[in-house]
C-alpha positions as CSV (number, residue, x, y, z in Angstrom):
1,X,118.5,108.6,100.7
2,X,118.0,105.2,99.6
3,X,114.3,105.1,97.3
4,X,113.7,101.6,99.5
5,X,114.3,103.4,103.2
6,X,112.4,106.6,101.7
7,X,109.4,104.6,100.6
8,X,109.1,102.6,104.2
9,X,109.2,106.0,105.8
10,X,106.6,107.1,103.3
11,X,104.4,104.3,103.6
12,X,105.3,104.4,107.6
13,X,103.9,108.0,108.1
14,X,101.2,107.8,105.7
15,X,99.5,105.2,107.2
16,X,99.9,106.3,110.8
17,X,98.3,109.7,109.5
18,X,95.8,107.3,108.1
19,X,94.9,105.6,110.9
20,X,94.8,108.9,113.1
21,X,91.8,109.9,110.8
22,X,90.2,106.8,110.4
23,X,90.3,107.2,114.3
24,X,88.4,110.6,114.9
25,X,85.8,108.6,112.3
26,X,85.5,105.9,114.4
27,X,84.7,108.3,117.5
28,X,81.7,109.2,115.3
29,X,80.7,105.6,114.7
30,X,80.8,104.6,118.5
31,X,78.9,107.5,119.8
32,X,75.9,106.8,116.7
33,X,75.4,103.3,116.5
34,X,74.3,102.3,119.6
35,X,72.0,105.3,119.7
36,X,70.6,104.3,116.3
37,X,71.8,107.2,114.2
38,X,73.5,106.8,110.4
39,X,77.4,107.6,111.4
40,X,77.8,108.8,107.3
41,X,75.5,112.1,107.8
42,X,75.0,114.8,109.8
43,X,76.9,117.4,111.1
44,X,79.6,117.1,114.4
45,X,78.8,119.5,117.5
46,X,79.8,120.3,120.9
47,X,78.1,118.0,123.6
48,X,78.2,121.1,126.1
49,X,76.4,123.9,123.9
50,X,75.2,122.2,120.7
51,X,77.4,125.0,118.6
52,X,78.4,122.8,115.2
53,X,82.1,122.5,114.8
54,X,84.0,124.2,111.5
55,X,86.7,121.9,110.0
56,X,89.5,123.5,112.0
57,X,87.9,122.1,115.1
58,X,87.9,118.4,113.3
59,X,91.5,118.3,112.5
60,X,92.1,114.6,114.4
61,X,94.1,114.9,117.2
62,X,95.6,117.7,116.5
63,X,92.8,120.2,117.2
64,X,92.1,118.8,120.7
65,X,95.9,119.3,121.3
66,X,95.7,122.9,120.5
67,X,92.2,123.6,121.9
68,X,93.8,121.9,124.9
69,X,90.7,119.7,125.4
70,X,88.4,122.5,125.4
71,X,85.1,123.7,123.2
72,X,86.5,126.7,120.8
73,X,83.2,128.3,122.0
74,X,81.8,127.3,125.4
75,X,85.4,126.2,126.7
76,X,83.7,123.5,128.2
77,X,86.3,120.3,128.7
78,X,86.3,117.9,125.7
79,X,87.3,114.0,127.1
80,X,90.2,113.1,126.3
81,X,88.6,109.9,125.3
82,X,88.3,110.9,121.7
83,X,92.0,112.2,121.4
84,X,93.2,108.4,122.9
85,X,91.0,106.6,120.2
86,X,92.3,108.7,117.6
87,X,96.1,108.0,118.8
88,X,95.2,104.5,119.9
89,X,94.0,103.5,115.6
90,X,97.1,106.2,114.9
91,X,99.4,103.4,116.8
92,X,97.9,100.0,115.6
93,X,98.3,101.2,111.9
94,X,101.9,102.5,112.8
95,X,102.3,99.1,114.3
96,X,101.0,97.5,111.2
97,X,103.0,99.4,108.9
98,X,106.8,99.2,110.1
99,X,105.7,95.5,111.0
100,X,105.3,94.5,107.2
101,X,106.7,97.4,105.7
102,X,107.0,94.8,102.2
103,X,103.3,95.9,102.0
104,X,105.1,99.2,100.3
105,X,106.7,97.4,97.4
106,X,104.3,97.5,95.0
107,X,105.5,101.0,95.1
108,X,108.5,99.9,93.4
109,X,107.0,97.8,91.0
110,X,103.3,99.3,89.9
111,X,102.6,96.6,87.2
112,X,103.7,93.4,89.8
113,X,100.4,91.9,90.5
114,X,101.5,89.6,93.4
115,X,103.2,93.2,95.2
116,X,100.1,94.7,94.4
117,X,97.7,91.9,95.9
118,X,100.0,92.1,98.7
119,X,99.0,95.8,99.7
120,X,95.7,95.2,99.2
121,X,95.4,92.4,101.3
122,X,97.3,95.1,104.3
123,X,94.4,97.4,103.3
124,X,91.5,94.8,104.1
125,X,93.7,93.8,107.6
126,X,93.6,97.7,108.7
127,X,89.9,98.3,107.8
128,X,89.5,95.2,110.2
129,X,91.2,96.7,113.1
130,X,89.2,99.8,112.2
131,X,85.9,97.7,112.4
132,X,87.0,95.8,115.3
133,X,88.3,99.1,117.5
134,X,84.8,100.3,117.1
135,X,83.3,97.3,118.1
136,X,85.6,97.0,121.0
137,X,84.4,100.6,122.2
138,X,81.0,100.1,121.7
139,X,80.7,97.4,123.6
140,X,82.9,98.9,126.2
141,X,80.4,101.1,126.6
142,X,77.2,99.3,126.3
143,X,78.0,95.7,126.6
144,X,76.0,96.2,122.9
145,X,77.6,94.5,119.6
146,X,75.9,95.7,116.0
147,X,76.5,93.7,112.6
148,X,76.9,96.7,110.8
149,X,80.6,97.2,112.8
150,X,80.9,92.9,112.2
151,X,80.8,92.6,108.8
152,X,83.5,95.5,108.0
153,X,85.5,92.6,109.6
154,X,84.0,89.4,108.1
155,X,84.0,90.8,104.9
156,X,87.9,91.9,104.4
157,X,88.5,88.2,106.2
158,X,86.7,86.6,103.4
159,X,88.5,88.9,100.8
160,X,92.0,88.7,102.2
161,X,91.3,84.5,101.7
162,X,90.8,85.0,98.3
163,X,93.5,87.5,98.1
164,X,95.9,84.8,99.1
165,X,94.3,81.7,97.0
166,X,94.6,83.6,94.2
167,X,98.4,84.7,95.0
168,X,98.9,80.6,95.0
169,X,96.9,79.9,92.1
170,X,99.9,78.4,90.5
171,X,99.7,75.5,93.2
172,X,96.0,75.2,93.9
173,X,92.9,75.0,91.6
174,X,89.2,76.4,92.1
175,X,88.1,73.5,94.1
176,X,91.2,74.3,96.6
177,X,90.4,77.9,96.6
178,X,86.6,76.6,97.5
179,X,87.5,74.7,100.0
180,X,90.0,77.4,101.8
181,X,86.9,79.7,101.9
182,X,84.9,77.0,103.4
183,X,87.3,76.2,106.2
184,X,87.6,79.9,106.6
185,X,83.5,79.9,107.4
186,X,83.7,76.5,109.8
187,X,86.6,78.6,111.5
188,X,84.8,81.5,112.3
189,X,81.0,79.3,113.0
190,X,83.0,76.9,114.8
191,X,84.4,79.2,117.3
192,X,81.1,80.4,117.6
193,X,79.7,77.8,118.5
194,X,82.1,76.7,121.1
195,X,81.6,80.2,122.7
196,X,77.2,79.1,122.7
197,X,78.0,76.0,124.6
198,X,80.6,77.0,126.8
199,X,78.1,79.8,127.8
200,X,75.2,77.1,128.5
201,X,77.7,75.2,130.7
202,X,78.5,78.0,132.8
203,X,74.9,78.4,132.9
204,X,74.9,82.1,130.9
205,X,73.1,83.1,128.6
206,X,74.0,83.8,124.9
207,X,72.4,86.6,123.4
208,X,72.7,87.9,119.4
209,X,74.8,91.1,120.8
210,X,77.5,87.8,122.2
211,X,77.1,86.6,118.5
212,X,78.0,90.0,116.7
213,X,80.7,90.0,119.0
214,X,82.2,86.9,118.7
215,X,82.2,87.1,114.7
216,X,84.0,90.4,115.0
217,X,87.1,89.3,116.9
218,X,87.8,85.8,115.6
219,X,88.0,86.1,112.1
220,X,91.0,89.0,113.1
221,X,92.8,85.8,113.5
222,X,92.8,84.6,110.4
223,X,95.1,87.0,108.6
224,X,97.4,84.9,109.0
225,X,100.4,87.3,107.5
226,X,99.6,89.8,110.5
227,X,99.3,87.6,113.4
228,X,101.3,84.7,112.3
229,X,98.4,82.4,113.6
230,X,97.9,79.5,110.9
231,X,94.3,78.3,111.4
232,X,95.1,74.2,111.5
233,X,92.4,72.2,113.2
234,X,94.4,72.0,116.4
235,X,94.7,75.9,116.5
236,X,91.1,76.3,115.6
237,X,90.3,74.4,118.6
238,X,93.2,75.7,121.2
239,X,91.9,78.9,120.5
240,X,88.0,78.4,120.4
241,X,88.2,76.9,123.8
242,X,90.3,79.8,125.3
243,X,88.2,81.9,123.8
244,X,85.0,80.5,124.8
245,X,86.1,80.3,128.1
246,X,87.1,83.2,128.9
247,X,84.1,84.9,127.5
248,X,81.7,82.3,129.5
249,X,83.6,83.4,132.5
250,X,84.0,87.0,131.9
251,X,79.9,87.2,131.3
252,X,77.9,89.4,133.2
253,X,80.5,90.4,135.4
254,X,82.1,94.3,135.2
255,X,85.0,92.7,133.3
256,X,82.8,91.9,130.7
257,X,83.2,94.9,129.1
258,X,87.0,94.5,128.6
259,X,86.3,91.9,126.3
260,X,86.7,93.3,123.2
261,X,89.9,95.4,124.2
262,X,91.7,92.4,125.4
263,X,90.7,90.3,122.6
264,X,92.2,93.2,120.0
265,X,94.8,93.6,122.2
266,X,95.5,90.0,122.0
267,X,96.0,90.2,118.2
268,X,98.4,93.3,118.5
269,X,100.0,90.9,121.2
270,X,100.5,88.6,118.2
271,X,101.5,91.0,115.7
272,X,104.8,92.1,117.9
273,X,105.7,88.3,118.4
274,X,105.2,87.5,114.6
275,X,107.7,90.3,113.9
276,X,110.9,89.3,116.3
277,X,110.1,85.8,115.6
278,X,110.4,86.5,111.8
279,X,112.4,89.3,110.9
């Protein structure tokens, strides 16, 4: 087999494994966070009977197929909810992965820093997805948005930026990188901002939990190597008003709380297009 094919298969099925666990974490993580508790501690247990689970009931996905949705010890059902969470961050990191499989080639090539920059800046885009599934879910089910979910998106947008200034450094100097970072934060408070006043105009209101969520879905945009969207003034703009106005419109109505979901869904929209448009 050809070491190139072999390592896109590799990095392929690793991540989609990856991202099948990082999904049964996330189930933990919307479930806590609205109700206030840490998501790093404590011990999982059956909603029905309380029994704690042993690790070969916590095998992601897996371990609901072959309980076949049931408690190992009450056989009460288990939703399926968690299983299509867990399948659902399985697919987006699939998705990701044979999208830019070039991610991989620092594989090839351990002591090439660019190839190497280049998979790290895929690891900060999957930990945003991650971040903004959660925060997607939660407010699915609470119309509630928490920082703590936000910034596990803000931050990898503000790394991948310097990720990428530092990949051109050859053409730009520190003022350049400066300034990149800067546009990155009038992109993000900008949209923002457009989504407060479009809300006044439609005469809704604009709470802190519309805030959290607004900062979690619009910086997604701005990895630009995923979703192919180069942030210009003109698409900063198209895109705030869109945005805005569909969440003015959307607000405090049941669709509301497909907000999130069709916002992520929107980016995984873009990822697919990027990918026949470019390859």
């Amino acid at each position: 087999m050809d070491i190139f094919l072999f390592i896109d298969i590799y990095f392929a099925v690793t991540f989609t494994l990856l991202g099948i666990v990082i999904g049964s974490f996330l189930n933990v993580v919307i479930y806590r966070t609205p109700a206030g508790r840490k998501f790093s501690t404590g011990r999982s247990m059956c909603m029905t009977c309380g029994h704690e689970l042993a690790a070969k009931d916590l095998v992601p996905l897996f371990s609901w197929l072959f309980l076949r949705g049931k408690c190992r010890y009450c056989k009460a059902p288990i939703a399926s909810r968690y299983a299509k969470i867990e399948s659902f961050t399985g697919a987006v990191f699939l998705l990701s992965a044979i999208t830019h499989l070039e991610c991989s080639w620092f594989l090839t090539d351990y002591t090439n820093t660019l190839l190497l920059l280049f998979f790290f800046d895929y690891l900060l885009f999957v930990i945003a997805c991650a971040a903004a599934i959660a925060a997607m879910m939660i407010h699915y089910d609470t119309r509630k948005s928490f920082f703590r979910v936000t910034g596990f998106v803000i931050v990898p947008a503000i790394l991948s930026k310097v990720i990428w200034c530092f990949m051109s450094m050859r053409d730009k100097t520190v003022m350049d990188l400066l300034r990149d970072l800067l546009f990155l934060l009038i992109y993000i408070a900008g949209t923002v901002l457009v989504c407060f006043l479009l809300s006044k105009l439609f005469g809704k209101e604009y709470t802190r939990n519309d805030l959290y969520l607004d900062m979690t879905f619009v910086p997604l945009l701005t990895f630009t190597l995923f979703t192919g969207v180069i942030y210009t003034w003109l698409t900063v703009s198209v895109y705030a008003v869109v945005y805005g106005v569909a969440r003015a419109i959307l607000k405090g109505r049941n669709g509301d709380r497909y907000t999130g979901i069709a916002s992520f869904l929107f980016v995984v929209i873009l990822i697919i297009i990027r990918y026949f448009i470019t390859r």
